[in-house]
Every structure is written in C-alpha cells, then in structure tokens.
PAGU-309080 format. One record per residue (C-alpha): residue number from 1; residue in three letters; x, y, z. Coordinates in steps of 0.02 Angstrom, whole numbers. Layout:
! PAGU-309080
(NUM, 'ALA', (X, Y, Z))
...
***
This chain:
! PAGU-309080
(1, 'UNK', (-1130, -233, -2284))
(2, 'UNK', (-1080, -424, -2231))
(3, 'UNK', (-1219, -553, -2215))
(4, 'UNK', (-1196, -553, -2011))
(5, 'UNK', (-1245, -368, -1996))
(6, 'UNK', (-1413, -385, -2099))
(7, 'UNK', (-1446, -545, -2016))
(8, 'UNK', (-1450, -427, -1850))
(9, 'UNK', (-1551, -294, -1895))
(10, 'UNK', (-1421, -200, -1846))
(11, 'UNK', (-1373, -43, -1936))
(12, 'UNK', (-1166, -16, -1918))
(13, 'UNK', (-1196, 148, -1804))
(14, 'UNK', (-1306, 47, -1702))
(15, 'UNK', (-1171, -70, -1663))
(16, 'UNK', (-1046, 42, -1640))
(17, 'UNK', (-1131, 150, -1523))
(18, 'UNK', (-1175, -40, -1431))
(19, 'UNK', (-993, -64, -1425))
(20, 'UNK', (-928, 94, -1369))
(21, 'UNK', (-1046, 70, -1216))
(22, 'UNK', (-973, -97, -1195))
(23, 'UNK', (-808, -38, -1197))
(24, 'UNK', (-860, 108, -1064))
(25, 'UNK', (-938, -5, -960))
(26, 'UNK', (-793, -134, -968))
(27, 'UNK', (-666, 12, -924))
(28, 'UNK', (-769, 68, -772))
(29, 'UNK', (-770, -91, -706))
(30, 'UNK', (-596, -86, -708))
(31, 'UNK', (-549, 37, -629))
(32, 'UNK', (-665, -12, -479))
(33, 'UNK', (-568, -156, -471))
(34, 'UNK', (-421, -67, -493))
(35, 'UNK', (-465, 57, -340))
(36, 'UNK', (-544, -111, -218))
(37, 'UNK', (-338, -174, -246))
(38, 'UNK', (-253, -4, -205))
(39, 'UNK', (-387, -1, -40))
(40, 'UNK', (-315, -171, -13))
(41, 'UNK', (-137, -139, 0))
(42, 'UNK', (-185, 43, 82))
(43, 'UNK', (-270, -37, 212))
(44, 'UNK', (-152, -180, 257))
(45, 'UNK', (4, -41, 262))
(46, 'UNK', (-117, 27, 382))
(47, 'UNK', (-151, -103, 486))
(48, 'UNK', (45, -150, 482))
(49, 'UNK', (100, 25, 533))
(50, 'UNK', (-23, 45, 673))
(51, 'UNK', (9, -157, 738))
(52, 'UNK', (186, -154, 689))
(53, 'UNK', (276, -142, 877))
(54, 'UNK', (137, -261, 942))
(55, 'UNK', (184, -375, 795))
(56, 'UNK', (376, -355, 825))
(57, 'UNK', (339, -386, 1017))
(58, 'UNK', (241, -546, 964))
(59, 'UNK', (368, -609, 876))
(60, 'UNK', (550, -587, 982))
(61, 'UNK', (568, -759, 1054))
(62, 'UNK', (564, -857, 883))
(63, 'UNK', (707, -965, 869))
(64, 'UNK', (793, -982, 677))
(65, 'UNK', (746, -1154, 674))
(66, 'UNK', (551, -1101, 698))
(67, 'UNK', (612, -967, 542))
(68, 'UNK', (605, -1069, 406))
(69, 'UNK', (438, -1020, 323))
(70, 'UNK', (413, -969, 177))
(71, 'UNK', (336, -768, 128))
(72, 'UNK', (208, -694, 30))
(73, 'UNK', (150, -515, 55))
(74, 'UNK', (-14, -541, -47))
(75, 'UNK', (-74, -645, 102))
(76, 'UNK', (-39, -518, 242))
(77, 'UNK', (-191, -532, 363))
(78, 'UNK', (-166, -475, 530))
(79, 'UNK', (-255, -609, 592))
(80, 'UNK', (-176, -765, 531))
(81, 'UNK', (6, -665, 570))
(82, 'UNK', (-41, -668, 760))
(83, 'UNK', (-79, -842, 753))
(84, 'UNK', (105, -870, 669))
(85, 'UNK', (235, -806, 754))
(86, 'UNK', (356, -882, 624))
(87, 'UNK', (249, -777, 478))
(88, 'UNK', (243, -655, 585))
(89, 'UNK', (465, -625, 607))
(90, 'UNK', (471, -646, 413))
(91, 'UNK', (351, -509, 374))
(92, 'UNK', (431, -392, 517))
(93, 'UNK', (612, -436, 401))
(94, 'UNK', (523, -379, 245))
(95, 'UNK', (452, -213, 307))
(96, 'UNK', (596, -188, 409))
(97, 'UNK', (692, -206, 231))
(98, 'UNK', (579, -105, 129))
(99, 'UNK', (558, 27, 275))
(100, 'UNK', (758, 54, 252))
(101, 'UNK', (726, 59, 68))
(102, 'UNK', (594, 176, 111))
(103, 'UNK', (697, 287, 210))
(104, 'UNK', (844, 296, 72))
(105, 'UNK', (731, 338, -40))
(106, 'UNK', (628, 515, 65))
(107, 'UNK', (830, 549, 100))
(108, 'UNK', (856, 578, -74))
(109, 'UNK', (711, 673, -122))
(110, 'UNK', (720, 808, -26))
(111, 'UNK', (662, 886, 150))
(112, 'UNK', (492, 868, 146))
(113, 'UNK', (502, 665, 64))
(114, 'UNK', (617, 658, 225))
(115, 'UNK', (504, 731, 355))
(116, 'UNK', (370, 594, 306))
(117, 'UNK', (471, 454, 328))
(118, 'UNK', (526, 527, 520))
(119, 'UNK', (343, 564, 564))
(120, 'UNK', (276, 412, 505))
(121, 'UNK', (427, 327, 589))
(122, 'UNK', (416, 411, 763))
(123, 'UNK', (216, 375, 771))
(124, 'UNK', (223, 197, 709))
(125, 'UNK', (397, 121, 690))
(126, 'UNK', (525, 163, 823))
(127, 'UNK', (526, 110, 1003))
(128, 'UNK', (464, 277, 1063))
(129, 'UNK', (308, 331, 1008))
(130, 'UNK', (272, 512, 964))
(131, 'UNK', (96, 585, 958))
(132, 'UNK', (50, 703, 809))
(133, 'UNK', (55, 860, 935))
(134, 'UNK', (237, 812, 972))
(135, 'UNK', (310, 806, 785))
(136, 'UNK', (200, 945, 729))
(137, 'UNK', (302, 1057, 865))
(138, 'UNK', (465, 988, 828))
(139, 'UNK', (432, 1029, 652))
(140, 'UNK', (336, 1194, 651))
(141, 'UNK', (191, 1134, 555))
(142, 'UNK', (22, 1121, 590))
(143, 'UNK', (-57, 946, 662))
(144, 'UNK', (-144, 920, 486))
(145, 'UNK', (14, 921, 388))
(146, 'UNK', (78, 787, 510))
(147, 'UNK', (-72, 675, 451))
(148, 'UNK', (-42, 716, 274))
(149, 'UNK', (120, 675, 285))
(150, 'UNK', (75, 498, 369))
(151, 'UNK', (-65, 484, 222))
(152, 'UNK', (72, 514, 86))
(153, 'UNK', (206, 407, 175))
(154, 'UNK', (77, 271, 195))
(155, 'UNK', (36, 267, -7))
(156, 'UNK', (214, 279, -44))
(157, 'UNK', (259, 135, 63))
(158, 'UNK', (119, 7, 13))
(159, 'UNK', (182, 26, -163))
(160, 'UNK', (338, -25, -112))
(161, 'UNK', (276, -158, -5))
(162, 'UNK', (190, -235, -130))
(163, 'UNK', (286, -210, -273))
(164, 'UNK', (233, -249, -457))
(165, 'UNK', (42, -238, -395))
(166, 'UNK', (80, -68, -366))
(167, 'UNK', (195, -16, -497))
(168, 'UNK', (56, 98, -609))
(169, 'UNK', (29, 184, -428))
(170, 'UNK', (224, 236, -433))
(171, 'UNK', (209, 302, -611))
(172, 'UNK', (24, 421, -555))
(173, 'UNK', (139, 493, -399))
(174, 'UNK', (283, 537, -492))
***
C-alpha cells in the first residue's frame, strides 16, 4: 500500500467506492447538461417554426446592402432577431437552406419521413397555413399522429439546424 493511502486512513475499497460515486455523480451531471442543450435547440426550432412567416414578413424590405451581417445560429433569440431585420433575412436564408435539406432528406426515407416534412411545412412554413384537422383528413390519420409527426419533424430539424451540437442526437434517432 503507497504512503498516500495510509496517510488517508483510507482503506483502497473505501476509495474506490468514493470514486465510483464521483464518477456517477459527474456523469449525471452531464447528462443534465446534456438534456438543458437539446431543450435549447428544441425550443428555439420551436419558436422559429411557429414565428417563422412573421419573421419572413419582418424581414422583406431589406436591401443587400443592409445584408451584410454576419450569422451564428447559437445566438438565435427571437427577440434580438425582431430588433434586426438584417439578422433576421440571414437566419430566414439558413432555415430556408436547411428546410430544403430537410425536405431531401424525409423524400428519401420513405412515406412516412415525407409526410412529416409536408405537415410540419403546411402548419408552419408555406404561405397557407393548414390546421392539424385539415392534414389529418387529407392524410387519413388521426389529429395525434399529426402532432407526432410535427414533434418528430421538429427534433429532426433542430439537429440539423444546429449541426455538430447536435450530431450524438442524429446517431440516438437512427
């Protein structure tokens, strides 16, 4: 036994047992952390989806000389992007980009990947809105599979909105 661990008063299982609660206790704290980030980014898809014509509204009249900004999607508030029409048009371009990423990808994974792009399209995206009643009778489902669908489409989307933050949340869907 070294000099440090009779110095403690420590016997070895007594310190492993202390360190295995450390390491528990370190891990837990983690993945709090872990699940405050995803709520984040779930929440600011969120407020994006259900602002986003008001935002693109807001934003129509900017000239490309007003453009020149620069864009971070870690700093998406919807506060500050009202106040800045010019941060405002940039972060429209992105999602507009990543929402046609977003649709290219549901088109090539099947029907139901598909569906939940157009639902969470028609309620939040294009210029005519569609309530849940609508697209769950155009589809034949049942209203609650329309707001699953907009719960699955949202998660999928905020990964790819904000990228390498989200990249373990690709690999636990797949």
């Amino acid at each position: 036994m070294s000099d440090r661990l009779k110095d403690s008063g420590l016997t070895r299982h007594q310190i492993e047992i202390i360190s295995e609660t450390v390491l528990r206790e370190h891990q837990k704290l983690k993945k709090i952390e872990s699940k405050e980030q995803k709520d984040w980014r779930l929440r600011n898809t969120n407020l994006l989806l259900k602002n986003y014509r008001l935002l693109s509204k807001h934003c129509e009249e900017i000239t490309e000389k007003e453009e020149n900004g620069s864009f971070n999607p870690i700093y998406m508030d919807l506060e500050t992007l009202m106040k800045y029409k010019t941060k405002t048009k940039v972060m429209i371009k992105y999602f507009d980009s990543v929402f046609t990423g977003y649709k290219e990808f549901c088109n090539n994974n099947g029907f139901i990947a598909s569906r939940r792009y157009s639902i969470l399209d028609s309620m939040y995206v294009s210029e005519y809105k569609k309530s849940a009643d609508e697209l769950a009778d155009f589809y034949n489902i049942h209203r609650t599979v329309v707001f699953r669908d907009v719960k699955k489409a949202t998660y999928e989307l905020s990964i790819m909105l904000f990228g390498v933050d989200s990249i373990q949340d690709l690999f636990d869907i797949i």
